[in-house]
C-alpha positions in Angstrom: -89.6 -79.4 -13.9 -87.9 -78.7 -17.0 -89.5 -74.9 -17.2 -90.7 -72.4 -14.9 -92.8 -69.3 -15.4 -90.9 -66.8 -13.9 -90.5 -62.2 -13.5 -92.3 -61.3 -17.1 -90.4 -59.2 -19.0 -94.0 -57.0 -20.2 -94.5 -53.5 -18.7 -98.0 -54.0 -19.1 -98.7 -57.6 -16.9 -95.9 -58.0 -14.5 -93.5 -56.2 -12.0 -89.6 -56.3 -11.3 -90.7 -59.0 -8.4 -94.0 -60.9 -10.3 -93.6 -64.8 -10.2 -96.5 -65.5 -13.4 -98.1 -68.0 -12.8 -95.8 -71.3 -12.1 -98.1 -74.0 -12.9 -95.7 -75.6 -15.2 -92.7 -76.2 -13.1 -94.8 -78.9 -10.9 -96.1 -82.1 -10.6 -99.9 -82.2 -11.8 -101.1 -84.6 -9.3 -100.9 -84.3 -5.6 -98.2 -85.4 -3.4 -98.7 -89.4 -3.0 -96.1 -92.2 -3.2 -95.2 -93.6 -7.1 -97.0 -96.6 -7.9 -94.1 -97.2 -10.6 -91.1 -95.9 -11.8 -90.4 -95.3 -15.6 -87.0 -96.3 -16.7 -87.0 -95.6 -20.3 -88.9 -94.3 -23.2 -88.4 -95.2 -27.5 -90.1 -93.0 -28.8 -90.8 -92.4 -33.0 -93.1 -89.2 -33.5 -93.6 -87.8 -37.0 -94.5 -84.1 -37.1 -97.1 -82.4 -40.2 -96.1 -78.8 -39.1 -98.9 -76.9 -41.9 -101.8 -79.1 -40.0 -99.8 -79.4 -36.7 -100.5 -82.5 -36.3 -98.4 -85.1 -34.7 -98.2 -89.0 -35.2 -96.3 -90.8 -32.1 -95.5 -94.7 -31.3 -93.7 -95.1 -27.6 -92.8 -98.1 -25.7 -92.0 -97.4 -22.1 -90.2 -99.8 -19.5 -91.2 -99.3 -16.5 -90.7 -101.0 -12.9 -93.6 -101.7 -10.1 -92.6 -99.9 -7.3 -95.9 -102.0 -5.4 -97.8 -104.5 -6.4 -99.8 -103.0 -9.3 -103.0 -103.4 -11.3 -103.2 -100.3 -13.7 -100.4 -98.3 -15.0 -101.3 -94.9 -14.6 -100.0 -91.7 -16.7 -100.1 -88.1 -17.9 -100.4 -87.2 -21.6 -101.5 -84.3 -23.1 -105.9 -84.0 -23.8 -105.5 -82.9 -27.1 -102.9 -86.8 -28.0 -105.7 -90.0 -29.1 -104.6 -93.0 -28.0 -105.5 -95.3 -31.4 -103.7 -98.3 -29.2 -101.7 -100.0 -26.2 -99.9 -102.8 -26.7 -98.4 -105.0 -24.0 -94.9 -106.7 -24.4 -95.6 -109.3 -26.4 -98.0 -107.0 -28.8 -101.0 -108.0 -27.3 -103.7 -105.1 -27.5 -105.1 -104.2 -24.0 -107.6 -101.2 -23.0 -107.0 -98.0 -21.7 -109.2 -95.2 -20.3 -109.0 -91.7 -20.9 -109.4 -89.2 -18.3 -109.4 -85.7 -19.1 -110.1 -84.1 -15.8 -106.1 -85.1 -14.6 -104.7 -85.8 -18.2 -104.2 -89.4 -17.3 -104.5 -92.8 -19.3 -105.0 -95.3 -17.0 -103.9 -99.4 -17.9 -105.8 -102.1 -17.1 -103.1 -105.0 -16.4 -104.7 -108.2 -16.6 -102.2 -110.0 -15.1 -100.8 -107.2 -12.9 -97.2 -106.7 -11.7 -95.7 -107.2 -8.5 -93.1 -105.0 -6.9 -89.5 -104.8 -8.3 -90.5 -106.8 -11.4 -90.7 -104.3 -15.1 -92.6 -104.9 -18.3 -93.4 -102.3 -21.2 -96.3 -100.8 -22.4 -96.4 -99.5 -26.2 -98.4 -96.6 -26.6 -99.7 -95.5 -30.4 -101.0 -91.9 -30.4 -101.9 -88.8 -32.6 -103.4 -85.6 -32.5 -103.7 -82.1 -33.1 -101.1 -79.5 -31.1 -102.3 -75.9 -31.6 -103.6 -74.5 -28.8 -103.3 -74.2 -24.9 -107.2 -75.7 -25.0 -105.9 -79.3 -24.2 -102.9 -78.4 -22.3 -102.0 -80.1 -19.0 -101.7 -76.6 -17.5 -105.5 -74.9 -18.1 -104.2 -71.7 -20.6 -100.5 -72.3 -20.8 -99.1 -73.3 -24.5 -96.4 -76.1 -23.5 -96.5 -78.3 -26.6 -96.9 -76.6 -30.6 -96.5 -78.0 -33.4 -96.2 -75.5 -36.5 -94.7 -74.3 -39.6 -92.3 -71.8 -38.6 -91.2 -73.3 -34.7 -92.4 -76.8 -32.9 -91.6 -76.9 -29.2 -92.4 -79.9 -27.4 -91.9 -79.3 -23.6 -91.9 -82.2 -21.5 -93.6 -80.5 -19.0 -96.4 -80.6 -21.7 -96.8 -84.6 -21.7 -96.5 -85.3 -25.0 -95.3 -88.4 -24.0 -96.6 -90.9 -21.3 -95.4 -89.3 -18.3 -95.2 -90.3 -14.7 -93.5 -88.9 -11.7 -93.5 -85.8 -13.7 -90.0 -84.1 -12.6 -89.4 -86.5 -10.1 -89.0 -90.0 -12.0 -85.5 -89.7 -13.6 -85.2 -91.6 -17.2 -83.6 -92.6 -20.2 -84.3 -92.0 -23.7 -84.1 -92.5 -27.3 -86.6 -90.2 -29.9 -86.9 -90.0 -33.1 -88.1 -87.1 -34.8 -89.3 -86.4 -38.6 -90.1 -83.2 -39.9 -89.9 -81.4 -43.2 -86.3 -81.4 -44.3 -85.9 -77.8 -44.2 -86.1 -77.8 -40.4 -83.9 -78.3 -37.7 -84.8 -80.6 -34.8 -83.4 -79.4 -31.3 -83.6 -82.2 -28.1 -81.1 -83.6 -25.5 -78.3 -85.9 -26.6 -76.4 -85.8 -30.0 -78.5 -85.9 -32.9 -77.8 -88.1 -35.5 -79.9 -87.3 -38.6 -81.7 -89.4 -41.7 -82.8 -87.9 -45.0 -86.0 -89.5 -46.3 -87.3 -89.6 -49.9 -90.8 -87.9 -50.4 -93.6 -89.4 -48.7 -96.5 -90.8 -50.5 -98.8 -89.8 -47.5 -101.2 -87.3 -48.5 -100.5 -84.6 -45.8 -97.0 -84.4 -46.9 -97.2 -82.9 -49.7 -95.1 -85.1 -51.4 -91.9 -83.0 -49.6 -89.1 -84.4 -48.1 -88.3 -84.8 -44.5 -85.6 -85.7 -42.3 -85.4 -87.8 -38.7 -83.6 -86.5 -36.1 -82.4 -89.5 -33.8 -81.5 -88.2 -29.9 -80.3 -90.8 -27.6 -79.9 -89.8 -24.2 -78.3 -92.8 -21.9 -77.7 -90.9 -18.7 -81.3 -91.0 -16.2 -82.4 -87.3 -16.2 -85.0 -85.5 -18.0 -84.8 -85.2 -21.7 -88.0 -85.3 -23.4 -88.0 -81.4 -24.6 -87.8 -81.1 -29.0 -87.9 -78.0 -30.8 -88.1 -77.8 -34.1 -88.0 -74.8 -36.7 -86.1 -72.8 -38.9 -83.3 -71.5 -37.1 -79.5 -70.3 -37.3 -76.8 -71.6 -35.9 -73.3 -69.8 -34.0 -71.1 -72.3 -32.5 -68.6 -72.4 -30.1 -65.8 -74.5 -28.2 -64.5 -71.8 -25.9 -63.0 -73.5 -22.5 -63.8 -76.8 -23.7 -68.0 -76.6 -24.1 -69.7 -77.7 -27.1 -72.2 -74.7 -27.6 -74.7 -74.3 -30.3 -76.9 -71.2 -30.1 -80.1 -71.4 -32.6 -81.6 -68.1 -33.1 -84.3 -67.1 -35.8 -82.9 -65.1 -38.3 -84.1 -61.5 -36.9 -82.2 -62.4 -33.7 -79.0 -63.9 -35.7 -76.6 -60.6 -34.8 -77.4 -61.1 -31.2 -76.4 -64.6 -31.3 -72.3 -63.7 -30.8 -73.4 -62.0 -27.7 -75.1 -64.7 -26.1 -72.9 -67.3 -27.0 -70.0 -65.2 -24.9 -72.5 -65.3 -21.9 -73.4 -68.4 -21.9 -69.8 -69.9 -22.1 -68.7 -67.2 -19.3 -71.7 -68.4 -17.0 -71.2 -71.9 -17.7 -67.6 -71.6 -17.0 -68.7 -69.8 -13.8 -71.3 -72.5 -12.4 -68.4 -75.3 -13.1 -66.0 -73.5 -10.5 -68.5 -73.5 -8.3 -70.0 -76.8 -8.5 -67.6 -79.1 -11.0 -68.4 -80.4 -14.6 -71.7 -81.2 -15.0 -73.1 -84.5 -16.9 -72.5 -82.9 -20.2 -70.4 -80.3 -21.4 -72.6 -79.9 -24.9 -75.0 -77.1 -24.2 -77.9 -75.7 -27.0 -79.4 -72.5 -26.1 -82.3 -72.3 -28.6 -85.5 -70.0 -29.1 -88.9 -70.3 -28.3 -91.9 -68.4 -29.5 -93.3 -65.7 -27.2 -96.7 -67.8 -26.8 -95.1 -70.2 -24.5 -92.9 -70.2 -21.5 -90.2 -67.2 -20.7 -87.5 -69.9 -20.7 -87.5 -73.7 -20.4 -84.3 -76.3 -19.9 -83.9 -79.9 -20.1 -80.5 -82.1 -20.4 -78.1 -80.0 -22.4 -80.8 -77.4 -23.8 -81.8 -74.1 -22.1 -84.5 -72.3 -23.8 -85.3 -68.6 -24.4 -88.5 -67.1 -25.8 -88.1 -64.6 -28.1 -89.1 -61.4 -26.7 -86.6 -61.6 -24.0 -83.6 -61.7 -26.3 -82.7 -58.5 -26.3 -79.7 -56.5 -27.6 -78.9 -55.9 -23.9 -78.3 -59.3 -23.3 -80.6 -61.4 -20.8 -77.7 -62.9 -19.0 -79.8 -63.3 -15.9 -83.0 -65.5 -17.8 -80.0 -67.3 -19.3 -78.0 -68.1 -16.1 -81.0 -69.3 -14.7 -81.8 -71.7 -17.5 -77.7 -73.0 -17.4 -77.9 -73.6 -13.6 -80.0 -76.1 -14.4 -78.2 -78.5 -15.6 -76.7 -78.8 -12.3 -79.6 -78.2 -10.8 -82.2 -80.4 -12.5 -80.5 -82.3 -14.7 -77.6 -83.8 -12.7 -78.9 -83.1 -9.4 -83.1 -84.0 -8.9 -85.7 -83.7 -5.9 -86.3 -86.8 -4.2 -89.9 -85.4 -3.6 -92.0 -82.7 -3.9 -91.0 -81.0 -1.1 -87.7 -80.8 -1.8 -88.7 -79.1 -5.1 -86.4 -76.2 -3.9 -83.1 -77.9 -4.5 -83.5 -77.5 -8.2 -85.7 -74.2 -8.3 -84.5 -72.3 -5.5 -80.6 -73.7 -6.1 -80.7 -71.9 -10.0 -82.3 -69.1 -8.8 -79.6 -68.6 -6.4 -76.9 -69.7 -8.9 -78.5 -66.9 -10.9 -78.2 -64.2 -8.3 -74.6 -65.5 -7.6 -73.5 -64.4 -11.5 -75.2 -61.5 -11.0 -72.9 -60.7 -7.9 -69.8 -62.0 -10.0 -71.2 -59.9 -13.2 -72.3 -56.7 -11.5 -71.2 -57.1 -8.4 -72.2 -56.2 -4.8 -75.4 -53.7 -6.2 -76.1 -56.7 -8.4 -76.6 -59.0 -5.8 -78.6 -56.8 -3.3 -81.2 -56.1 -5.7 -81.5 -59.9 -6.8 -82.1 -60.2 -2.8 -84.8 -57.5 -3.0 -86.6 -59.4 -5.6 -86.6 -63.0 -4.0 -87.1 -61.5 -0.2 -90.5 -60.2 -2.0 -91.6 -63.7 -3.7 -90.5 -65.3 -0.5 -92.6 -63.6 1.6 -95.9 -62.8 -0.9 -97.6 -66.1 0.1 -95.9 -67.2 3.3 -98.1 -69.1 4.7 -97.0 -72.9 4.2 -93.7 -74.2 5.3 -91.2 -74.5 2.6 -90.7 -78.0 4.1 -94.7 -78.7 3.1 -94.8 -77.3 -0.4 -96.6 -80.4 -1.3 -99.4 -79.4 0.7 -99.9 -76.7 -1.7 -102.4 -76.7 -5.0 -99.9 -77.4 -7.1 -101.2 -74.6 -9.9 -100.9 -72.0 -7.4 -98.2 -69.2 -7.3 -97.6 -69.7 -3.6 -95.5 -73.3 -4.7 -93.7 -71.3 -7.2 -93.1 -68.1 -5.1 -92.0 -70.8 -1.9 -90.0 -73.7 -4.1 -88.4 -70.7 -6.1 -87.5 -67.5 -4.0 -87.8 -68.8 -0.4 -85.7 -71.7 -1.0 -82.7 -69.2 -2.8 -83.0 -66.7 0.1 -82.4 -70.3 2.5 -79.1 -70.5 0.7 -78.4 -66.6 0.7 -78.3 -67.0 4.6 -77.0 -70.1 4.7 -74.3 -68.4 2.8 -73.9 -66.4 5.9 -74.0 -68.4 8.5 -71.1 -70.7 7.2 -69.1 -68.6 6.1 -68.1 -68.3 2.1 -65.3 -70.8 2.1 -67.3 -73.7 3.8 -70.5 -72.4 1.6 -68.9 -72.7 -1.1 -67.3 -76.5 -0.4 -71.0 -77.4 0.8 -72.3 -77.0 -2.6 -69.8 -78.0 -4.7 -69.9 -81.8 -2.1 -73.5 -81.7 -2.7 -73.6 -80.8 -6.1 -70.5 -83.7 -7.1 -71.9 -86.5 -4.5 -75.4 -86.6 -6.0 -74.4 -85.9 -10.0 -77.1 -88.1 -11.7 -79.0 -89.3 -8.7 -81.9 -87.7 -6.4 -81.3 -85.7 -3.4 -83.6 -84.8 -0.2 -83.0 -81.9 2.2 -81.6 -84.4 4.8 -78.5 -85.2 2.0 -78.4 -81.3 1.9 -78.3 -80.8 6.0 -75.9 -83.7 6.4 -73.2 -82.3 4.3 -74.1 -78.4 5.1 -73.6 -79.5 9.1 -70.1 -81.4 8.4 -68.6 -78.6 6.7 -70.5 -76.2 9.7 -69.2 -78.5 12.2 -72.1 -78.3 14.3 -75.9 -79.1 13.9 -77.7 -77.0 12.0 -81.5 -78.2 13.3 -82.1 -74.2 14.1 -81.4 -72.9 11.1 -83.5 -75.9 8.6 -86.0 -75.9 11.0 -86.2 -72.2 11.4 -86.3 -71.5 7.3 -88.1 -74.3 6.7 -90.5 -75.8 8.8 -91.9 -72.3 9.9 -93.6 -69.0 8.2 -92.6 -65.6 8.7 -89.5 -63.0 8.7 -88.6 -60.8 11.6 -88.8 -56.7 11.0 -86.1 -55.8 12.9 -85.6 -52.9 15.3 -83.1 -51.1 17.2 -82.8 -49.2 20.4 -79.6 -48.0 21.8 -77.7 -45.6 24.0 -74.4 -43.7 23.6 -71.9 -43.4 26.7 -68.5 -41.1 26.2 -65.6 -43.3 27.7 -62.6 -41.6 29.8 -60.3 -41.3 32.7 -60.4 -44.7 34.2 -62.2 -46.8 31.7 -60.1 -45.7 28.7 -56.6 -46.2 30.9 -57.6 -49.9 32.1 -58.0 -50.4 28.2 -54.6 -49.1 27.3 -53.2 -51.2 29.8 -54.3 -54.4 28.5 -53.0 -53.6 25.5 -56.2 -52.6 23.4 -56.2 -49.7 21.3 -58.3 -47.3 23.9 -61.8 -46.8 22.1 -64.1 -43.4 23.1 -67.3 -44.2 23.0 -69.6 -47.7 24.1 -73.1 -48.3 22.3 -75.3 -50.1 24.6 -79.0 -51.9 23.2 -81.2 -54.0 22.0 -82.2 -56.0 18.5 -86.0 -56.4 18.8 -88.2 -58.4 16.7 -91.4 -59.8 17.0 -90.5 -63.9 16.5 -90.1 -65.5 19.7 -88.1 -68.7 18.5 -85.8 -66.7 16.1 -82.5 -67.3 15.9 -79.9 -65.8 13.7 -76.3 -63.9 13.3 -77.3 -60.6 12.3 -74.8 -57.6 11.2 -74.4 -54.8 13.6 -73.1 -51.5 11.4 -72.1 -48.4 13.4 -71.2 -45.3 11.8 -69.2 -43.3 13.5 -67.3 -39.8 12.9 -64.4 -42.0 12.1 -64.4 -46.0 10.9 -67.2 -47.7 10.4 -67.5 -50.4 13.1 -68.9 -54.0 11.7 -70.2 -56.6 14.9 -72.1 -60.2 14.3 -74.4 -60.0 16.8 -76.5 -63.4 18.0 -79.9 -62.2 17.9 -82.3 -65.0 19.8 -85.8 -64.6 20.8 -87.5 -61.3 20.9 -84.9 -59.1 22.2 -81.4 -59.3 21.9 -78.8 -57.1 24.2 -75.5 -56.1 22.5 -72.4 -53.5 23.5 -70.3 -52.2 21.3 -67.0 -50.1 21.9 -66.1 -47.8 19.0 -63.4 -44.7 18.8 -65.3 -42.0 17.0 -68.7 -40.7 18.0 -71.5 -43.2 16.9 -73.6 -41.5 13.9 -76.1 -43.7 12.6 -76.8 -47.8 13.6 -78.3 -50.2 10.9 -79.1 -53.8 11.8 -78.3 -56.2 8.6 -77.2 -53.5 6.5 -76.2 -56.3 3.5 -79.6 -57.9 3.7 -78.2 -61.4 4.8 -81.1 -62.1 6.7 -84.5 -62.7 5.1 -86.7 -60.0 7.0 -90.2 -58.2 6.2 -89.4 -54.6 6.0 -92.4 -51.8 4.9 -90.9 -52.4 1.1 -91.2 -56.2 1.1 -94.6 -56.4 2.4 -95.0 -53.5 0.0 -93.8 -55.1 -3.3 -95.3 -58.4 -1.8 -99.0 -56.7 -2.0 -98.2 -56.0 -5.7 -97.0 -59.0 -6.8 -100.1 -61.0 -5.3 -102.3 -58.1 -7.0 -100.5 -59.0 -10.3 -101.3 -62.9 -9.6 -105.0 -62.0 -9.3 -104.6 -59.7 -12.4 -102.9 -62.3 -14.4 -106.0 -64.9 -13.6 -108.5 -62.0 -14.6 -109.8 -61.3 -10.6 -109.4 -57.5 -11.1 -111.7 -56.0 -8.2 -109.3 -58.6 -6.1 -105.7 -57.2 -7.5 -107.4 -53.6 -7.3 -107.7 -54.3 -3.5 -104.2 -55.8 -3.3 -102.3 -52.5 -4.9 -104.2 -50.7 -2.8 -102.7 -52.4 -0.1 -99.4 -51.2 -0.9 -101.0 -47.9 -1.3 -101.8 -47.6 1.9 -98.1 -48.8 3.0 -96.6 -46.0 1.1 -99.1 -43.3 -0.9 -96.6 -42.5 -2.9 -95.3 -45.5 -4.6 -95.0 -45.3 -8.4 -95.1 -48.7 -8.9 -98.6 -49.2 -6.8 -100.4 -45.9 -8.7 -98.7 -47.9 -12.2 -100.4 -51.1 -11.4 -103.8 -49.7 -10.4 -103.3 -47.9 -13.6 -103.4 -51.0 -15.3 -106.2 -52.4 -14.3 -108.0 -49.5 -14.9 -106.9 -49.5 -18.4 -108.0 -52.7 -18.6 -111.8 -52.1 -17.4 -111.6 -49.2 -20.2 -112.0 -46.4 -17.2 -109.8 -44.3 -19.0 -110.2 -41.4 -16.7 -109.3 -43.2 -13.2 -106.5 -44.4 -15.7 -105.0 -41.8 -16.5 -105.5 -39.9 -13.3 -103.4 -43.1 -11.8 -100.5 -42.7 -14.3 -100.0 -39.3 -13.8 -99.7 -40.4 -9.7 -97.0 -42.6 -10.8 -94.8 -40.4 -13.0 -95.3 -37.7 -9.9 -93.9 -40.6 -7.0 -91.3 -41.8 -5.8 -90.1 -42.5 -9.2 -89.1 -46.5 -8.3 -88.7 -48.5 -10.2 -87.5 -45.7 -12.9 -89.4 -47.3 -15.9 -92.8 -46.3 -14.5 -92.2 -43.1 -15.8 -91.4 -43.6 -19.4 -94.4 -46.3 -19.6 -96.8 -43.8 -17.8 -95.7 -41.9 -20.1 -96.4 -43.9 -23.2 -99.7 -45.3 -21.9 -101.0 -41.9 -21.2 -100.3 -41.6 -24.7 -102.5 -44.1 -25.7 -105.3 -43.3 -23.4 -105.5 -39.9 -25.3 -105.3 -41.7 -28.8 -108.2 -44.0 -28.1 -110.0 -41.1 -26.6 -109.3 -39.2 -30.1 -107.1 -36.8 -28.5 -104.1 -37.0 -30.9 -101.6 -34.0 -30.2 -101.7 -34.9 -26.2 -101.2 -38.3 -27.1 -98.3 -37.0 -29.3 -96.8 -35.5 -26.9 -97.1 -37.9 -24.1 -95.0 -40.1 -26.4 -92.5 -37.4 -26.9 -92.2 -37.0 -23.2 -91.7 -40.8 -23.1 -88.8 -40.2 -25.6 -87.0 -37.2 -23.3 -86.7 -39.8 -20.3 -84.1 -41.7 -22.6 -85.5 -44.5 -20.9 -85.5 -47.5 -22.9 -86.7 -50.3 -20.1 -88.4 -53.1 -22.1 -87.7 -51.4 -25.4 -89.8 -48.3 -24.5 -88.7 -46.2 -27.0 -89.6 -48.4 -30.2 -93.1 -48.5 -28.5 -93.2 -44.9 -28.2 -91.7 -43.9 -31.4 -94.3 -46.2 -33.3 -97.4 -44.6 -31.5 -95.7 -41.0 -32.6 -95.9 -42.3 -36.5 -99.3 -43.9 -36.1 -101.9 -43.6 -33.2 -102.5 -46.3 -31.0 -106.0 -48.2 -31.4 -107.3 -51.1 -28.8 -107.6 -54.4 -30.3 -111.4 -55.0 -31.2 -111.2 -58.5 -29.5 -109.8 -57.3 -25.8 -113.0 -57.0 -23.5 
């Protein structure tokens, strides 16, 4: 819960619309009712970053939730358990089991329900790799000399109810003393003399102590070498660590962060904590991770043009998340889906109606790519699948775009900011969510939850209509009651192929004059409407503003590529090859399809159907834009590794001309210009 793989920022492996692979924003084990209920966690870990090792002693109080017999929960393959110790210190057994992560404990006298005890839990191990990790090839726990991350969603801790089970917290941390320890909850810190142990090196080291009293998630330390810009603008205590070759962008990002902070709290009121660290993470883990009063950011997506939307989703969070929980599983979306639409709301208040349409575009796409589950179901779902992530994530934002629409902004608006304030610190379920969306609606809203919801599938709306010229008769009857006399009536239909739809949908009529706006009621499969207008009707568009979540040609389009990307990402080529072609065959002359088939022929070293592919997408439709300049540059390298130096020279030139600096395309190119590209010897 605390992270979420979201849109990559690489050209080369992702999309405006790809959702990576979200396999550590869910619960490992399958939906099933907790057995027990962790309150709190002491925990005293001592990190050797030059042999990144880690040494760990944590008791953890937890309550029976049923009768038990064995305490059951997640830790990290690569962590030994040396010992478990009962609350009075007496040893008892426990039992690895790699295929879930689990250690499962025997307890020989069991527990019944309601009644706590604690278990104390002695542990070490190496953290290096993504070998061991609780997500097969995802790096969420590192321990090293230049940055430590500890991610809870890594279980480097007993865990249970893994983003679900709200706890307390104290941890104690000891590193070398040159380092900086990062975690939720002030810090107090402890120097300590040398240590005698031999793989100390004799050096000094410091403990960092985080307490943490408020249930939530904290659990997430990162430690490292950093620099720190402060701030207490508008009352927030901000701390932004940056590595030293991102220090001059730290000023930047700390104005963001306190303008988007600022932002969510008129929307939604103060969160738990008004203390805020936004810290960096390497680029081998996550794209951003949060936890009580941290928000993460890796490296390469820190940027001089500053990644205010990565960074509002990561502060939404601690609404989101960190005050406000799911009860279950399948409310997942009140955290995922509520940031992502927090995020798309700053974007609308940054950039402003533009911004907002095109952060529709993207989650219309992941909320249709893998529409095949109810939203209300998600825990039906594997839970290391992208179609969780793509339905918890995007779907359940889009709910709240249209619910957005269907109240109205004012009583929007006051329906989050109830919700948000009534359940501060505590778990909510959609029915908490429904009950206070319906009083401020003033109706019930069973159509539109159960519609959005508990169903799959978007209409594609059409529109038929007919123009009649209005005169003599009709137009005096209107002057006489009063109404301004109007020239023309439109008389149709809405279509769509959903036979229990039912929505408000936007009528826009151009006309020779004013621009005529009508909410229509479109229910069922075909929905009548008439419309009086003064000047001569031009042009008709149903949901112009994209309130509704509908599957035009360009969703199912960009929903083709992003599943092809999925399937790329996991290393099924042939199977993403068949997806872009998909979209291919929905529009032949789509850039961003001829790009991604590129890709994967780059990949399979067929540098002919390769390059033939780029040179389709710098001749399409030319969207997105940075197709171009990336053809460009990969062209470039095509040529290089086929020994073709002056074309590759000047595909990197031609690169340069676009002025096109998407994902810092012009560094890439320039560099390739001074020295020719050469495939790493280790890529198959």
């Amino acid at each position: 819960m605390q992270i979420r793989l979201r849109r990559a920022q690489s050209v080369l492996s992702s999309s405006l619309a790809l959702l990576l692979l979200a396999f550590a924003a869910i619960p490992s084990q399958a939906a099933e009712k907790a057995r027990l209920r962790v309150d709190d966690y002491q925990i005293e870990a001592e990190l050797t970053p030059h042999l990144h090792q880690i040494s760990a002693r944590t008791k953890v109080k937890f309550t029976a939730l049923q009768d038990l017999s064995v305490a059951v929960f997640e830790l990290h393959n690569a962590l030994r358990v040396t010992r478990v110790l009962d609350e009075k210190n007496q040893p008892l057994s426990a039992e690895r089991v790699t295929q879930d992560s689990t250690i499962r404990v025997p307890l020989p006298s069991g527990l019944s329900k309601d009644a706590s005890t604690t278990l104390t839990f002695e542990y070490e191990g190496v953290l290096e790799t993504a070998d061991d990790s609780p997500v097969p090839g995802l790096k969420l726990a590192y321990i090293g000399d230049d940055t430590s991350y500890l991610l809870y969603a890594g279980r480097w801790f007993p865990v249970s109810g893994y983003g679900l089970n709200r706890f307390t917290a104290n941890i104690s941390v000891t590193i070398p003393a040159h380092m900086l320890a990062i975690g939720s909850g002030k810090a107090t810190v402890t120097d300590n003399p040398p240590s005698k142990k031999p793989n100390t090196n004799g050096l000094p080291t410091k403990t960092f102590n985080f307490v943490y009293a408020k249930p939530s998630f904290p659990g997430t330390i990162v430690a490292g070498i950093f620099q720190e810009y402060k701030s207490d603008e508008a009352g927030m205590d901000l701390h932004v660590f940056f590595k030293p070759s991102h220090q001059t962008l730290a000023p930047a990002y700390t104005t963001t962060a306190v303008q988007e902070f600022t932002y969510f709290i008129t929307l939604y009121g103060t969160p738990l904590s008004q203390r805020l660290s936004v810290v960096e993470l390497p680029g081998d883990t996550v794209p951003y991770a949060w936890a009580p009063e941290l928000a993460g950011l890796a490296g390469p997506s820190i940027t001089e043009k500053t990644n205010y939307r990565l960074l509002a989703n990561a502060i939404a969070h601690q609404w989101w998340g960190v005050s406000l929980s799911p009860a279950s599983k399948d409310d997942w979306w009140l955290t995922d889906g509520f940031s992502r639409y927090s995020e798309a709301m700053y974007v609308e208040n940054a950039a402003g109606s533009a911004g907002l349409e095109e952060a529709v575009k993207d989650m219309s796409v992941g909320s249709l790519a893998y529409d095949s589950v109810p939203l209300s179901s998600a825990s039906k779902l594997d839970p290391f699948s992208t179609e969780f992530q793509s339905l918890v994530t995007d779907k359940g934002a889009m709910i709240l775009h249209m619910l957005r629409w269907v109240l109205g902004e004012d009583k929007y608006l006051k329906t989050m900011r109830e919700f948000a304030e009534t359940y501060a610190g505590k778990s909510a379920s959609l029915e908490d969510f429904r009950a206070i969306a319906e009083k401020q609606y003033g109706d019930q809203l069973t159509w539109f939850f159960s519609q959005w919801l508990d169903s799959t599938g978007a209409p594609e709306f059409k529109v038929k209509y007919t123009t009649y010229r209005l005169g003599g008769a009709q137009a005096t009857a209107q002057a006489s009651k009063g109404s301004k006399p109007s020239g023309f009536r439109v008389t149709g239909e809405i279509s769509q192929d959903l036979d229990l739809f039912r929505m408000p949908v936007d009528l826009r009529i151009d006309t020779d004059g004013k621009t005529e706006d009508k909410k229509i009621e479109v229910v069922g499969t075909s929905s009548p409407f008439t419309v009086e207008t003064f000047g001569r009707p031009r042009r008709i568009a149903v949901d112009p503003d994209h309130h509704v979540l509908t599957n035009s040609s360009d969703v199912k389009l960009r929903s083709s590529i992003l599943r092809g990307q999925a399937l790329q990402q996991q290393g099924d080529l042939s199977a993403a090859l068949a997806e872009f072609n998909k979209a291919l065959d929905l529009n032949k002359n789509s850039s961003l399809a001829h790009y991604r088939i590129a890709e994967v022929f780059f990949l399979q070293r067929n540098y002919q159907s390769s390059a033939n592919s780029y040179r389709s997408a710098v001749n399409g439709d030319g969207d997105p834009r940075w197709t171009e300049v990336w053809s460009h540059i990969q062209l470039g390298k095509i040529f290089d590794i086929t020994g073709q130096r002056e074309r590759a020279i000047h595909e990197y030139r031609q690169a340069i001309q676009t002025n096109d600096d998407t994902f810092g395309a012009l560094e890439e190119a320039r560099k390739y210009l001074q020295k020719a590209f050469e495939r790493p010897k280790n890529k198959e």
